[in-house]
N, C-alpha and C positions, 0 to 999 in steps of 0.2 A: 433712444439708447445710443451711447459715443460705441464707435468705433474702431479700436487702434488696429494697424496690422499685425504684432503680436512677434513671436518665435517661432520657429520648424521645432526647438526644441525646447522641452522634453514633450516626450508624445503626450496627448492624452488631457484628460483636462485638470489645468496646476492654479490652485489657487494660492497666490502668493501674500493676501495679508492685503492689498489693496482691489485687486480686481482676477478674473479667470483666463488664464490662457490656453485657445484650443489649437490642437493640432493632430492634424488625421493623414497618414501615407495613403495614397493612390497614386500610382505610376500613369496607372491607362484612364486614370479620369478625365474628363473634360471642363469638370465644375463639380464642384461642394458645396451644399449649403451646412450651415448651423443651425437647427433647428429648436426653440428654444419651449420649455410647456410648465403650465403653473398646478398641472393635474396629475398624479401619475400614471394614469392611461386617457388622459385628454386624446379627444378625438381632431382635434384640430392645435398647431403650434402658435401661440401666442407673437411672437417673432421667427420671422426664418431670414437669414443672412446671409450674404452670398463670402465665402471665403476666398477673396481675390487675391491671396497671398502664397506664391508656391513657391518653395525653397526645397531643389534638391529632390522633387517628386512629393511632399508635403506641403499639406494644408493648410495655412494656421491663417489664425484673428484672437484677437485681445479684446475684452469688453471689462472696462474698469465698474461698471456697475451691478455685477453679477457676485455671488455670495454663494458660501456652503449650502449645501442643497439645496441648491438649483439644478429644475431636472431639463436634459438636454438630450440632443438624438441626431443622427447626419443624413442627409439624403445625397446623394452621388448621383452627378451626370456621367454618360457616355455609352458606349455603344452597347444595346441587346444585340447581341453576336453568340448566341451560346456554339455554334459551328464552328468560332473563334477560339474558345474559352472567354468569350465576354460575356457576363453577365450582372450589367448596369441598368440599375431601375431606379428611377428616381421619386417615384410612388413608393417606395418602401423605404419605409424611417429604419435606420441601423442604431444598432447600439457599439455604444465607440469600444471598439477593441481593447483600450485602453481604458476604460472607466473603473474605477474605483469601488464603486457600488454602482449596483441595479436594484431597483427599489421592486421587483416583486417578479413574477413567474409569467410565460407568454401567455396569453390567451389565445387558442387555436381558433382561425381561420383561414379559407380559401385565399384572402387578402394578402397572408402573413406568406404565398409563394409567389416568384419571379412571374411565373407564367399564366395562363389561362387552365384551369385546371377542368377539364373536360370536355377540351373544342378539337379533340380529335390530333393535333399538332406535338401531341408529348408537351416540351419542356421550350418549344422552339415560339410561342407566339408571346409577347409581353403583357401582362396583367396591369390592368392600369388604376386597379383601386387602390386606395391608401390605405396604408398597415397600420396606422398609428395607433388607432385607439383601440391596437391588440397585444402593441408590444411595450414590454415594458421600458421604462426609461432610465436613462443614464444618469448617474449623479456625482454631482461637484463635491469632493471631500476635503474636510480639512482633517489633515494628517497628522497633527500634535495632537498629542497624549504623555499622560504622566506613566510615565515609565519608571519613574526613580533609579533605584539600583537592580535593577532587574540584568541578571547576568545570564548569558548560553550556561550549562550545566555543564558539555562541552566530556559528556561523559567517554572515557578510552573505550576503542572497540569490544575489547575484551573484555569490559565489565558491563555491554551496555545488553538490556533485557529488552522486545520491541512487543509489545501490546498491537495489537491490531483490533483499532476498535471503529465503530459510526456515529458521529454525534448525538444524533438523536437515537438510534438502537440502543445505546449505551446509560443512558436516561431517562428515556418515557416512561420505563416503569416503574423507576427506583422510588420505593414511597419514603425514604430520606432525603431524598432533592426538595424542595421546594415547589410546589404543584407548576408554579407560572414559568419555572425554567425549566422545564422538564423537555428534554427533543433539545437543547438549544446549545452554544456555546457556552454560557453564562452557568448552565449546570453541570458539566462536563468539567468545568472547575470547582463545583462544591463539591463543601467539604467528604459529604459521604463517596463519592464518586472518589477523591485524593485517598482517602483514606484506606481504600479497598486497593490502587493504584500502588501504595506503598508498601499495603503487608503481604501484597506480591512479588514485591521486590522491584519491579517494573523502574525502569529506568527511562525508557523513550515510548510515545501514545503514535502510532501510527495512524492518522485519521486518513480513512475512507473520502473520496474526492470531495472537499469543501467550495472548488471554483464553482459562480450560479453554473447552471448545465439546466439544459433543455431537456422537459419530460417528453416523449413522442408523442404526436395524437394518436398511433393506433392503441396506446396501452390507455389514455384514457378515455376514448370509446370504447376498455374492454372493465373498465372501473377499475384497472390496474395502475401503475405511478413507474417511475424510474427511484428507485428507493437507491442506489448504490449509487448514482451519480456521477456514471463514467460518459457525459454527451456534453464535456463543457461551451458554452460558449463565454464565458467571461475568467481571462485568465491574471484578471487582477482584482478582481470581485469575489468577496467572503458570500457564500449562498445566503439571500435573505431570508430562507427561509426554516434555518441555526438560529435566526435573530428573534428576540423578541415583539419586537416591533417596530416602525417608523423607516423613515426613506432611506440611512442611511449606520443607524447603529449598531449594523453586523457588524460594520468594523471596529468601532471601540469595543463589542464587546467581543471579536476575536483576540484584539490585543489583550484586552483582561483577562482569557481564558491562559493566554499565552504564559501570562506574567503572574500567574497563580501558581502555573504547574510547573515554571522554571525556580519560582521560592517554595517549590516542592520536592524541586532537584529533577524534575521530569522532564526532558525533551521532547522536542514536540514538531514530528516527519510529515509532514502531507503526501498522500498520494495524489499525482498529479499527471493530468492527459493531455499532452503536449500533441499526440501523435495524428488527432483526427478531432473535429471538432460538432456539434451537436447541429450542425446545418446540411447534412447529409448525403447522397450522391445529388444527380443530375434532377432530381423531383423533390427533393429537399427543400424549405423554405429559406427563403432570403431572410437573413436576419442578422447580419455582420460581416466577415470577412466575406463575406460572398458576393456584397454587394459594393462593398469600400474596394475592390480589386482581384478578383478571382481567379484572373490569371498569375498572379504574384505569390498567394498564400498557398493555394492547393497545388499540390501534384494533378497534372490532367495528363493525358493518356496522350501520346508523342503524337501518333497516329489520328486521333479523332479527339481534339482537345473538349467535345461537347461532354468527354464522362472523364470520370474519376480514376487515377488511380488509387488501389483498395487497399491494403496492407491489415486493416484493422477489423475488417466484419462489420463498419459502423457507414461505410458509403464513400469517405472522403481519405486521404492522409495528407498530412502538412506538406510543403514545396520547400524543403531543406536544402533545393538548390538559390534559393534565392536571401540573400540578404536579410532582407527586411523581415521576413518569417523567424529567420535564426535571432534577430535581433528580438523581434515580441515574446520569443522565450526565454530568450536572454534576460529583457529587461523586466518580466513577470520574477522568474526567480532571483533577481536582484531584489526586488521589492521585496517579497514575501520575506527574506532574510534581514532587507536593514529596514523596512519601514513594519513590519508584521512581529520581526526577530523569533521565527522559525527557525530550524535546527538542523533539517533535511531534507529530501525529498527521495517518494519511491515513483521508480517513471513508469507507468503501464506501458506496456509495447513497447519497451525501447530498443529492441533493431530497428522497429520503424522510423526512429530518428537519425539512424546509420544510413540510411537509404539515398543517398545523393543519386543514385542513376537507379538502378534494377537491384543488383546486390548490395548487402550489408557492408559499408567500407567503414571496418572496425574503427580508422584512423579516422572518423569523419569528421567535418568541419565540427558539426556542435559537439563532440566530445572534447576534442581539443581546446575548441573558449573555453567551455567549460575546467578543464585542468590548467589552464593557464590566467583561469579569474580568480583576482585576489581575495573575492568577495566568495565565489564558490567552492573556492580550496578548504575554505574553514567548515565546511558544512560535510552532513553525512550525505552519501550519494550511491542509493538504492538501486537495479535494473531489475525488472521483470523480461528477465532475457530471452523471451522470445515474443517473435508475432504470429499475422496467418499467412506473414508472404514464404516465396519459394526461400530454402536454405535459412529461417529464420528463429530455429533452436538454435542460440548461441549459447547456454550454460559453460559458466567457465573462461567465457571468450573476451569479456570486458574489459576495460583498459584497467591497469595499476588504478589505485586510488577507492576504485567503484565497489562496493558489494553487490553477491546479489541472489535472490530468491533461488534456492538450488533445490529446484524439482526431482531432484535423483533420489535428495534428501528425503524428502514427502514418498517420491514411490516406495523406495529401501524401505522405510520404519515401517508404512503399509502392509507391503509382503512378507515382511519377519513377522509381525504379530498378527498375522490371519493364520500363518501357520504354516506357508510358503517353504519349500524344501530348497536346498542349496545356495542359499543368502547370506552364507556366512563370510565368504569373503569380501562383498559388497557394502556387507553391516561393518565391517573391520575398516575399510575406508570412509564412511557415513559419521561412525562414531569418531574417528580422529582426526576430523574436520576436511573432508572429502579432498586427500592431496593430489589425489589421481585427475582431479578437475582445475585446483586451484595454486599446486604449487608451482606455479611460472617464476621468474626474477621479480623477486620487489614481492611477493604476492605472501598474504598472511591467511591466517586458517577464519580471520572473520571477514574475508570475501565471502564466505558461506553464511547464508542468513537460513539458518533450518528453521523447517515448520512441519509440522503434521498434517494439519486442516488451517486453510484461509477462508475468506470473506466469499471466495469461489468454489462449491464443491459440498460435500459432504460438511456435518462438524464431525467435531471430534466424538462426539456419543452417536450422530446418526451411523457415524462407520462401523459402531459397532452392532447397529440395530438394521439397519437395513444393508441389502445388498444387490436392491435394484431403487434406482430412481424415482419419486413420486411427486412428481411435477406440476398434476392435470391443475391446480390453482392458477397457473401462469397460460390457461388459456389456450396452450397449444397440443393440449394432446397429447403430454408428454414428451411431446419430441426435441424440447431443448435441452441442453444440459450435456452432462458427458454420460457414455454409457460403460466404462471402466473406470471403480471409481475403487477397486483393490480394497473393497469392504469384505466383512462376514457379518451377517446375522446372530450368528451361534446357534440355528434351531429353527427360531419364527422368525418370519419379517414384522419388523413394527414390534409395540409396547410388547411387552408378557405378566403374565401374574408369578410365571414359572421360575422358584424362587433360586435352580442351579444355573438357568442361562442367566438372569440378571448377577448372578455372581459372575459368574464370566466375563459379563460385559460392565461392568466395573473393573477387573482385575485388569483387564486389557486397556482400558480408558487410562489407568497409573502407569500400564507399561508404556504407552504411548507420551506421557509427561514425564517419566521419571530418563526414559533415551532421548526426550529433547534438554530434559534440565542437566545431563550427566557427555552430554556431546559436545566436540573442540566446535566452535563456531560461535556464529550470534543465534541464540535464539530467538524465535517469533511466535508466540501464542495469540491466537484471535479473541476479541472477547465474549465470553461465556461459555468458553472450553473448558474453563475451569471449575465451573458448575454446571455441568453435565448439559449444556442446552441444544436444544433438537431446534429441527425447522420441521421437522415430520416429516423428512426423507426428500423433501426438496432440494437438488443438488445444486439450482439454481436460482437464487430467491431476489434475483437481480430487480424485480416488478415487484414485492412484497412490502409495503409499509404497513405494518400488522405485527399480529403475534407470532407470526412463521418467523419474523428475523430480530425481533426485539428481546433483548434479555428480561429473563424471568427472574429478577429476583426474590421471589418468592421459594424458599428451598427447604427440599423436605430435608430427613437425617441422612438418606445417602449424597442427596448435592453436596450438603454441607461436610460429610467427611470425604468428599469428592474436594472441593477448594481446600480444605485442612491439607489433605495430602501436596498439593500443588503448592501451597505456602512451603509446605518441608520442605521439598526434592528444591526448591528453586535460593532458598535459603544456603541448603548444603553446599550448591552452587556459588553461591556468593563469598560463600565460607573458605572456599578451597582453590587456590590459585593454578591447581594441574588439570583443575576441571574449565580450566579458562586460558589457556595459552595463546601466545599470538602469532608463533612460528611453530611449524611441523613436527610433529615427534620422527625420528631417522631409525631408531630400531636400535641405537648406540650405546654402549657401556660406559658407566662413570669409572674413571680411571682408578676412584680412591676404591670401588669394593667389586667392580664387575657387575655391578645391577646396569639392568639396560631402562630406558629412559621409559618406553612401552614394552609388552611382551605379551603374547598373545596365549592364554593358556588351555590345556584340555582339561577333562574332567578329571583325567587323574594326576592332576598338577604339574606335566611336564607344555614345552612349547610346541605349539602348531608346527609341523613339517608342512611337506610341500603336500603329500597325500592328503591330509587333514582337509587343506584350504580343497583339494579337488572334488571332496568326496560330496555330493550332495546331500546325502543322507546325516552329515552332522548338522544338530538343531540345538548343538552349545556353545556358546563363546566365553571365555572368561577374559578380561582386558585388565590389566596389571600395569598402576600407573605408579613411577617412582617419587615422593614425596620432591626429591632435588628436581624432578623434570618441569622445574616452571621457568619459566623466563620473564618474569614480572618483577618489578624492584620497586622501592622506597623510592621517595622526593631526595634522599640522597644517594642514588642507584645499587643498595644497598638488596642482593635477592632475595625474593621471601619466599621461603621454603616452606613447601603444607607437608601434608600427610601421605604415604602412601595409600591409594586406594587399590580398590581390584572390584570392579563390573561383571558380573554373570549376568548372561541372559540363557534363556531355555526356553523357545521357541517351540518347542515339542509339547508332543499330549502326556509323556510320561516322566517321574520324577526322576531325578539322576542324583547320587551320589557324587559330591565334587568336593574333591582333594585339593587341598589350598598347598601353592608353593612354599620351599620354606625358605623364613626369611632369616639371615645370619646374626641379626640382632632380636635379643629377646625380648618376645612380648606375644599380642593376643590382637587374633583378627576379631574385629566387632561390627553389627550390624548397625548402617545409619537406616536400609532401606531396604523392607521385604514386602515388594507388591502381594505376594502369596501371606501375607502372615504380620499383620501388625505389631507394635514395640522391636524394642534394640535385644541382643542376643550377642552371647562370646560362641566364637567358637573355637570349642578350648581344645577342642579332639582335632584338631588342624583339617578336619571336614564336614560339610554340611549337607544337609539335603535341601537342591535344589528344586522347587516344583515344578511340574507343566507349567508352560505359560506364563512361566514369572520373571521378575529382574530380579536382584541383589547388589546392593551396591556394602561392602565393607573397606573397612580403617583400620590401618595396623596400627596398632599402640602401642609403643613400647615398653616394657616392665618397668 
């Protein structure tokens, strides 16, 4: 086989049309080899090469006789020092940090760790078997694809809808998919799956972590899996196991999912785990950065570089003080956007990528490339703004530019619709795009990305069914999960026959959709909120690839006038440009008649005082929006002016009489939305009867 010495650059392995170029960063190595195999879990390497080539702290060699999938693996010399933070084993095949695809899942063995696993020494004596034919292999991609005209959809904040869904949860059961796509990327763009995507109105698919990621062995000694897929180790590799088949066709067929649901107009967000990777603390298996240079990628403890600093619950977090780390995130979300042509990204943990020393420095290196990259200026940029280290609720805190999951939002609508006393002034900032959190300089009401129920937690129908956790499938006895989860039951825990609670708990399942589809921000629906779908009280179903977390499409007559209703409320949204603003409402009068821009109303139609907001005991709000308070315009900056609305909500167990304000032009308030009471309604007597427990949303119309 020839040999050339190759490029430092670009990482990773580049097939350029005549031969493969590799190159792998190790600061503290001593020797690389290239490991090269004709099996994808060969137990032994066909060729192994020594990479005599280091530029700049990188690896590289050229081999002009190497082709697309060809599967390849690195072995790194230099010091076992775990005392050090070294831990270099050259018995343990890596897969290149950089690879493009990985052709299948680890196989768990003893082999697959640094150390001796049970000679009494912890993590301190070197293991000297070979890992190979347990770990999967790396593979050489070619990168072309017909893309055609495939354009970002590139939707404005303010009109964009975010689905949060999992490739294969979203799939497996659909008996409209095609049986053999079903779980995969390939289905996830059929047509039935677009279809349902569209008459939701749904404008961007948040997928659930698509990088491969490492299952644990303890979950499958317990016959459990990693189903959510937050343990990445491949942060440029589409998971093979989205794909239907073969070494390396996740990724044509992620791009075809991509370029489906972009000539669907649908944007398409990854969630992505930058912050800790699937090779885990000090007892963790060697299986990539850990063994290409350990002291460079992790954070290690100042004092005892032998352990991890934690930040994430998951053993490890990235070394965001060093270069070359910032650079492999760097250069993954570069790809994902020009070679993938992705839309976004939502970052798990992301103070933990603030973390250059101990606290959070808002201003940190990787937030700034990142607002200063031309490539990731164009994209949406999601945070899940907190971790588990000290000080690391930031809601609110994130730089211009970023949106981001605003948990106050989730508790607020929580506590108002179990029936929570004194929420009204909380719900008044919640619903007008939470300004109390997000209006800094520069900052707009779709920093707030609301949601009710996510991928973590309750759904949207267990919160109404349960109000304690029921976890024991996951093995642990219950004891994972959260144990404040701001549910009510209505009565029993779990299913009922009892045909008043299940009224109840549908009425409240609409109030929970119709305050996210009728709130200033981005909204986020998970998928199969919409269709009433349970996990069975599992708040946790992080281990679950089953029926616990797969949608049921299968829907009796209340699912189905369950998603009917979801179609409307998210419709009227779309419809109405004050139910979508991008700057603040201020409490202001329009000069031409003295209407104010919001106004906050009682039940008998005058505005909220200062007593009002204090009193805990009010369980009514009314929110009075002025048709002029949009700030949205035409392709020729021309305003478009909607409707004025007016929101009740009635939080209480009893019905209230509510006095509509009066408006100085003639006409008639009309119902678009009565969780309590199906069809449209005038209300021609200028008042209505609100019920317990319900919303309203009305349209003034003018004569």
């Amino acid at each position: 086989m020839r040999v050339w010495p190759g490029s430092s650059y670009p990482l990773g392995a580049t097939w350029d049309g005549e031969g493969v170029n590799f190159a792998l960063f190790s600061e503290n190595a001593t020797g690389v080899d290239l490991c090269l195999f004709d099996e994808p879990f060969g137990a032994r390497e066909t060729h192994r090469i020594p990479m005599r080539e280091r530029t700049h702290g990188v690896w590289h060699v050229y081999l002009p006789d190497l082709r697309p999938g060809d599967l390849y693996g690195y072995r790194v010399h230099g010091p076992y020092e775990p005392l050090r933070g070294n831990r270099f084993n050259p018995n343990k095949l890596l897969i290149d940090p950089y690879a493009k695809a990985i052709n299948g899942s680890i196989q768990w063995s003893d082999s697959l760790f640094g150390y001796e696993i049970g000679n009494g020494q912890a993590d301190l004596s070197m293991d000297t078997r070979d890992s190979a034919p347990f770990l999967p292999k790396s593979v050489v991609v070619d990168s072309s694809f017909a893309w055609g005209d495939d354009r970002a959809p590139r939707t404005p904040w303010n009109r964009t809808f975010i689905y949060e869904c999992h490739v294969k949860g979203m799939t497996i059961r659909h008996p409209d998919v095609p049986e053999k796509l079903r779980g995969t990327y390939l289905g996830l763009a059929s047509d039935a799956i677009i279809d349902h995507l569209q008459a939701l109105g749904v404008t961007a698919i948040e997928l659930m972590p698509v990088h491969q990621f490492v299952v644990e062995r303890h979950l499958l000694e317990k016959n459990l899996t990693n189903y959510w897929g937050y343990h990445s180790i491949g942060f440029f590799a589409p998971d093979v196991r989205f794909a239907t088949s073969g070494r390396s066709e996740q990724v044509s067929e992620f791009k075809t999912m991509v370029k489906r649901l972009h000539s669907a107009g649908i944007e398409v967000i990854l969630d992505v785990v930058y912050n800790h990777t699937g090779e885990g603390n000090q007892l963790g298996p060697t299986l990539s950065l850990r063994g290409a240079d350990n002291a460079s990628y992790y954070k290690l403890d100042r004092d005892q570089p032998r352990y991890y600093t934690d930040y994430t619950g998951c053993g490890n977090s990235m070394n965001m003080l060093h270069s070359r780390t910032i650079q492999l995130i760097m250069d993954s979300l570069r790809y994902w956007v020009q070679e993938m042509h992705v839309d976004g990204f939502r970052f798990d943990l992301a103070p933990a990528l603030a973390r250059e020393l101990h606290a959070v420095n808002r201003l940190g290196r990787f937030f700034a490339m990142i607002q200063q990259d031309p490539i990731m200026a164009q994209t949406k940029l999601i945070a899940e703004p907190w971790d588990l280290g000290e000080g690391g609720y930031l809601v609110g805190q994130f730089p211009n530019g970023w949106a981001e999951w605003n948990g106050k939002y989730r508790d607020t609508v929580r506590r108002v619709w179990r029936g929570d006393p004194g929420q009204m002034p909380e719900l008044a900032y919640r619903l007008s795009g939470s300004s109390d959190i997000y209006s800094g300089p520069r900052r707009h009401t779709y920093g707030s990305v609301n949601f009710v129920a996510c991928h973590d937690g309750f759904t949207l129908h267990d919160l109404v069914t349960y109000e304690r956790k029921h976890n024991d499938a996951n093995g642990e006895s219950n004891r994972d999960g959260h144990n404040d989860n701001l549910s009510r039951n209505w009565g029993v825990e779990g299913p009922t026959v009892v045909p008043r609670i299940n009224e109840v708990r549908e009425l409240i399942k609409k109030n929970f959709l119709a305050t996210l589809a009728f709130s200033q921000g981005v909204p986020m629906l998970t998928a199969g909120d919409e269709m009433g779908k349970t996990q069975r009280g599992n708040n946790n179903a992080y281990c679950q690839d089953n029926e616990i977390s797969w949608i049921d499409w299968d829907l009796d007559e209340r699912r189905r006038e369950l998603l009917r209703f979801t179609i409307e409320v998210f419709k009227i949204r779309e419809k109405n440009p004050v139910l979508r603003r991008r700057g603040f409402f201020r409490g202001q009068e329009f000069a031409e008649d003295g209407v104010k821009d919001v106004a906050w109303i009682r039940e008998d139609g005058q505005e909220f005082n200062d007593g009002d907001w204090r009193n805990p005991d009010r369980h009514v709000l009314g929110m009075m929006i002025a048709g002029r308070a949009t700030d949205e315009v035409d392709e020729r900056g021309r305003l478009i002016v909607g409707n004025t609305l007016m929101l009740l909500l009635n939080n209480g167990e009893q019905d209230v009489l509510f006095h509509l304000p009066a408006v100085e032009v003639p006409g008639l308030w009309r119902e678009l939305v009565n969780t309590a009471r199906p069809g449209r309604r005038y209300a021609e007597m200028g008042q209505l009867n609100l019920e317990g427990r319900s919303l309203i949303l009305l349209e003034y119309q003018e004569a």
